[in-house]
C-alpha positions in Angstrom: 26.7 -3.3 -6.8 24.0 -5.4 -5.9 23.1 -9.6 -7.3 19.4 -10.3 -7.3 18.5 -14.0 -5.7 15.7 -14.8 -8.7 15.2 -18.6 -6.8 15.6 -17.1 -3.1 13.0 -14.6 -3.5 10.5 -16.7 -5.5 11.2 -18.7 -2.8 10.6 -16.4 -0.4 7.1 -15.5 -2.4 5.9 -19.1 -1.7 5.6 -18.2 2.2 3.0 -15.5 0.8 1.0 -17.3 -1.6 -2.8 -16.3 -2.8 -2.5 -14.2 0.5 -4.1 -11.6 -1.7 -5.3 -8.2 0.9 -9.1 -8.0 1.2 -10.5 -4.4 -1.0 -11.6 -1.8 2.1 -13.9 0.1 2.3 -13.1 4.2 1.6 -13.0 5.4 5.1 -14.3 8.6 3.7 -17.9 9.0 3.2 -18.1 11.3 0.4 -17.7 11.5 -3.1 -15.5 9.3 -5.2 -13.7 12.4 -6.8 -13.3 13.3 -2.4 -11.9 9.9 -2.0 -9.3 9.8 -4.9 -8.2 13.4 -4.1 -7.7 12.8 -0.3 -5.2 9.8 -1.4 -3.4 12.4 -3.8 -2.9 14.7 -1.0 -1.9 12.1 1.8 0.7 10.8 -0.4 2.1 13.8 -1.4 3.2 14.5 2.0 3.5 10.9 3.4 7.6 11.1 3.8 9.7 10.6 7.0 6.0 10.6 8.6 4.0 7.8 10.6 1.7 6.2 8.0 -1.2 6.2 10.5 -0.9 8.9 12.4 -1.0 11.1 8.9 -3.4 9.8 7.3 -5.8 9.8 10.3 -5.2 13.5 10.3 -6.3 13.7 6.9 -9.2 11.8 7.0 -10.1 14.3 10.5 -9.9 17.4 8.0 -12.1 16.2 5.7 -14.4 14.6 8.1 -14.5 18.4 9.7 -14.3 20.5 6.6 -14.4 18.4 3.3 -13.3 21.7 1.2 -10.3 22.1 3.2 -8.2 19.7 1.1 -9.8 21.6 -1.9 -7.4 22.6 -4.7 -8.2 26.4 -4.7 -7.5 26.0 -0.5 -3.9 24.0 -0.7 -3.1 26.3 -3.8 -3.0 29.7 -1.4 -1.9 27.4 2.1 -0.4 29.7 4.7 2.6 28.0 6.7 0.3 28.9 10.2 -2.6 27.0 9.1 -0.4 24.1 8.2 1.0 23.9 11.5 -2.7 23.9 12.7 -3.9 21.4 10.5 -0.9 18.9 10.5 1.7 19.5 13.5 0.1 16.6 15.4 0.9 13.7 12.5 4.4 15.2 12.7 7.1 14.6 15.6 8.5 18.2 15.8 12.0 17.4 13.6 10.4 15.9 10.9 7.1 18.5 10.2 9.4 20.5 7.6 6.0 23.0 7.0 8.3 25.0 4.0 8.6 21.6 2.5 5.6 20.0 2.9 3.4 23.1 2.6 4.8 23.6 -0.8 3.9 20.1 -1.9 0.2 21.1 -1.2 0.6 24.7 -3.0 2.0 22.9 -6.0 -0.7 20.5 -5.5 -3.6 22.5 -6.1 -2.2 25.5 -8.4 -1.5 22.4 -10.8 -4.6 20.8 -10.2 -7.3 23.5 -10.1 -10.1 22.5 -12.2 -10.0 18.9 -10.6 -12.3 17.0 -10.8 -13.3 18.5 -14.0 -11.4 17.1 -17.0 -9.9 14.4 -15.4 -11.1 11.4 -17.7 -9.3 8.8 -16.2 -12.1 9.6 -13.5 -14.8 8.0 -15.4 -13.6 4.7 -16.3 -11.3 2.0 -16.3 -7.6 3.4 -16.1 -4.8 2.9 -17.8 -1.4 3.7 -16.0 1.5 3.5 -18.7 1.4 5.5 -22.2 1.3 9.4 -22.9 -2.4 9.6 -21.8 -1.9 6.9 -18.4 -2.2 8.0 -15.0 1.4 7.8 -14.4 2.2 10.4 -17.1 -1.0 12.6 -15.5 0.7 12.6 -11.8 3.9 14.4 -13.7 2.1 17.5 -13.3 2.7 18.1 -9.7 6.4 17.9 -8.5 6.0 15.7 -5.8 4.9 12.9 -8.3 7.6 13.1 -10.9 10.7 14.1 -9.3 11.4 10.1 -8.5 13.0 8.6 -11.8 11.6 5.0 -10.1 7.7 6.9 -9.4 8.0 5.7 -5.5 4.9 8.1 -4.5 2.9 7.6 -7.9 3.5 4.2 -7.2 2.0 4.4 -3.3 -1.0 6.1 -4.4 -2.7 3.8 -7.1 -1.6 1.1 -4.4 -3.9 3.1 -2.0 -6.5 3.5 -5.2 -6.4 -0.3 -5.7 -6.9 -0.9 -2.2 -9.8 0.8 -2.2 -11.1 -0.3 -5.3 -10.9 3.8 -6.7 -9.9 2.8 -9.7 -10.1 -0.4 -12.2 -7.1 -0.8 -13.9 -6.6 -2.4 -17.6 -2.7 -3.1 -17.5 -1.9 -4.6 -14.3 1.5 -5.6 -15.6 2.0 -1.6 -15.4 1.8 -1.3 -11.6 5.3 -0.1 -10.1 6.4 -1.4 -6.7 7.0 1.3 -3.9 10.2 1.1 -2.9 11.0 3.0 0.1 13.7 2.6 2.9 11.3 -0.4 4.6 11.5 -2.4 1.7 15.5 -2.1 0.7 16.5 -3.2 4.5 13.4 -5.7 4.7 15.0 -7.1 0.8 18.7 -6.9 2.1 18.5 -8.6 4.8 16.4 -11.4 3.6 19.0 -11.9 1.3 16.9 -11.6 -1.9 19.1 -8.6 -2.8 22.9 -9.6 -1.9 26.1 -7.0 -2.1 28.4 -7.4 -4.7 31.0 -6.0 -2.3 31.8 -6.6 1.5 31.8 -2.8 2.0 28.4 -2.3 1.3 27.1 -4.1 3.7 29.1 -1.8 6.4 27.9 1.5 4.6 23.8 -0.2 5.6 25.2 -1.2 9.3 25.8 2.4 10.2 22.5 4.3 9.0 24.1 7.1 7.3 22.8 9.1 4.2 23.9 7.8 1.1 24.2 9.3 -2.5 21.4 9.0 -5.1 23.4 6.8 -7.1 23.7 4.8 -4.4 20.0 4.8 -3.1 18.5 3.9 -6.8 20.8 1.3 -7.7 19.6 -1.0 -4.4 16.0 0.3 -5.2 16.2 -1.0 -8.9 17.8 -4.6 -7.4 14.5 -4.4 -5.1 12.3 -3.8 -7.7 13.5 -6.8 -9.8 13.6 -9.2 -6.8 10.0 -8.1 -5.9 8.8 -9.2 -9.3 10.3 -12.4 -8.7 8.4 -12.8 -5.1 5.3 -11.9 -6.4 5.3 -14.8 -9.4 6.2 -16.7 -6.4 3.3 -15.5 -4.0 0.8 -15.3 -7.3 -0.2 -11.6 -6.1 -0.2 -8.4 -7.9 3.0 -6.4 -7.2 0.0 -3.7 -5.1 -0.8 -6.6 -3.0 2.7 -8.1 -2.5 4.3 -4.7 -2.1 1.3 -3.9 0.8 1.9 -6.8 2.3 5.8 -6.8 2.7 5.8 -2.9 3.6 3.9 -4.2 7.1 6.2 -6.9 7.5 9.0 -4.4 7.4 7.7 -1.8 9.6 5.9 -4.2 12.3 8.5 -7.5 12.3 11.8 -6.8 10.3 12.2 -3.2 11.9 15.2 -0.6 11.5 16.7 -1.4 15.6 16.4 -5.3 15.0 15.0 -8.1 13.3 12.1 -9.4 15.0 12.0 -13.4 13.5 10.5 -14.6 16.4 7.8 -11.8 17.8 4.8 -10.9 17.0 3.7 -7.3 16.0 4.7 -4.2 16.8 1.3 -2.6 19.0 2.3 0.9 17.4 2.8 -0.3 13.9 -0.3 -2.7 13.4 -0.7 -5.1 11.0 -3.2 -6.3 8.6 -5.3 -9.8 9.0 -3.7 -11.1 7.0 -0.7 -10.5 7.7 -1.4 -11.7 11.3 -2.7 -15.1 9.6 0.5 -15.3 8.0 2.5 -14.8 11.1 0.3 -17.5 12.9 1.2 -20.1 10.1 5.1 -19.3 10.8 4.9 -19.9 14.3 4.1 -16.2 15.5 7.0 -14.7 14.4 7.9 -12.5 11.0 5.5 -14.5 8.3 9.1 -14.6 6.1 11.5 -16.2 8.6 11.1 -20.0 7.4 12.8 -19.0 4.6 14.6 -16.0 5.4 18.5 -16.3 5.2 18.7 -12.9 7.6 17.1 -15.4 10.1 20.2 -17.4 10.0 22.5 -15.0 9.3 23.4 -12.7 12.0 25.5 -10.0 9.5 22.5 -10.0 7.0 20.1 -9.0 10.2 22.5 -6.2 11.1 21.6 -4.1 8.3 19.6 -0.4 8.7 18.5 1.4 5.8 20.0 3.9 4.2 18.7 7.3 4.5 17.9 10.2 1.9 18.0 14.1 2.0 15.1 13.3 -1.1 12.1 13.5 0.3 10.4 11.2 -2.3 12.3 8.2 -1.0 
C-alpha cells in the first residue's frame, strides 16, 4: 500500500548530515546496573504518555527511594501505589493503572535475579542472534509482543544515548517507529500511498487495523535507512533526532514549516542548530515535499488499541 522515495529521503537525510546527538550524561547517580534498569522500566510504560513528564517521574522515584523500581517491588505492585507513584506523568484518560501496572508486575517476576546473570551487563553487547539483547528483552511481554521490537528498539536508543552499553553490530539497531514518525515520514513524502484512499483514512485520526499500522511502519523503516546513509548517522541518532522534529515542529494539529519549537515539547541543541540553519522553521522543510504540498501536510497519524505502538 505504501512506495518508499529511496532518492527523496536520502535527500531529505542531507539536511541532517554528521548532526550526530552529543552522549549525556545518566541523570541518575547511581549504579550502572540502576541506570540500565530505570530505562527498562521507563520504557516499558512510555505509551500514549508525555516523554518528559514520565520519565521525570521516574527519575523522582529513584532519586527518593532507589529500591522502589526494584524487581522484587514492581513484581508484587498494588494498583494504589501505582496511582501514587505515577498518576502525575499521566493525564487522567490515558493512566490505564491495570495496564500499565501489569507491565511492571511482568517486569520484575521475569526479571528477579537482575542484575545477577545478566552478561550482556559486563561487556560490549551484541543485539541480534539467540544470545543478543534483543532476544533477552523477549522475556517480559512488553518487549516482544511488537513483531517490528518498537520498545526494545527505544530502549537501547536510550542505552546508546547514554553510553550504557557499547554495541558490536551497529548495523543491528532497529528504528523506533511510533505514530510520530509514520505522520512526520508521510507527510514528508518519503513514504507515498499507493492509493488515494489512504491518504483520507490518515486525514481523519481514526484507529486503524494492525495490518494496516505495520505495513506503513515497515515503509518507514525502509525510508529511514535510506535518510540515515543520507545524514551519515546511526539509525539511534537519526531516529532521536527526527522523533523531536515530529513532536516539536511537524505536530499531529499542523505542520509547523515555518515556527520554531514547541515550549512544551523541547528540543535538543542540536536540533535547534538545525532549525537555525533552515531559517527557524522545521530543520526538514527545505526539502520537504509536505511543505509544498498542502494534502501531504493534512495528514494525522493513525492510532492503535496496541499499546506497544
Amino acid at each position: 500500500m505504501w512506495r518508499v522515495d529511496r532518492f527523496g529521503s536520502h535527500l531529505i537525510g542531507q539536511s541532517m548530515r554528521g548532526a550526530a546527538p552529543p552522549v549525556d550524561v545518566h541523570p541518575i547517580g547511581h549504579s550502572r546496573a540502576l541506570q540500565v534498569w530505570s530505562e527498562i522500566v521507563f520504557v516499558a510504560i512510555c505509551h500514549q504518555a508525555n516523554w518528559d513528564r514520565l520519565y521525570s517521574r521516574v527519575l523522582a522515584i529513584v532519586a527518593r527511594d532507589p529500591e522502589w523500581l526494584s524487581p522484587a517491588h514492581l513484581a508484587e505492585l498494588q494498583s494504589g501505589v501505582f496511582r501514587e507513584a505515577f498518576g502525575a506523568a499521566f493525564d487522567d484518560e490515558r493512566l490505564r493503572v491495570s495496564e500499565r501496572m501489569g507491565i511492571l508486575r511482568d517486569l520484575g517476576r521475569n526479571a528477579l535475579d537482575w542484575p545477577n546473570g545478566v552478561t550482556w551487563l559486563n561487556g560490549p553487547v551484541t543485539l541480534s542472534g539467540d544470545s543478543g539483547l534483543y532476544r533477552w528483552l523477549e522475556r517480559f511481554r512488553c518487549y516482544s509482543e511488537d513483531p517490528l521490537q518498537k520498545k526494545s528498539s527505544v530502549l537501547i536508543h536510550q542505552l546508546l544515548r547514554y553510553s550504557l552499553i557499547n554495541v558490536t553490530d551497529h548495523e543491528s539497531i532497529g528504528p523506533a517507529i511510533d505514530y510520530h514518525l509514520m505522520r512526520l515520514y508521510v507527510r514528508t513524502g518519503r513514504v507515498l500511498p499507493m492509493q488515494s484512499d489512504l491518504i483520507t483514512r490518515l486525514q481523519e485520526w481514526r484507529t486503524a487495523r494492525v495490518e494496516f499500522l505495520n505495513g506503513l511502519r515497515e515503509s518507514v523503516k525502509e525510508a529511514m535507512y535510506y535518510t540515515a546513509l543520507g545524514a551519515g548517522l546511526r539509525i539511534d541518532q537519526l531516529n532521536t533526532l527526527e522523533w523531536q522534529i515530529a513532536r516539536s515542529f511537524c505536530v499531529r494539529e499542523r505542520a509547523r514549516c515555518n515556527e520554531g519549537a514547541l515550549i512544551d515539547k523541547p528540543a535538543s541543541e542540536t536540533v535547534i542548530m538545525l532549525s537555525q540553519l533552515a531559517g527557524g522553521g522545521c530543520p526538514l522543510s527545505i526539502n520537504c515535499r509536505g511543505a509544498r504540498d498542502e494534502l501531504l501536510r493534512s495528514i494525522k497519524d493513525p492510532k492503535s488499541a496496541k499499546s506497544y505502538y
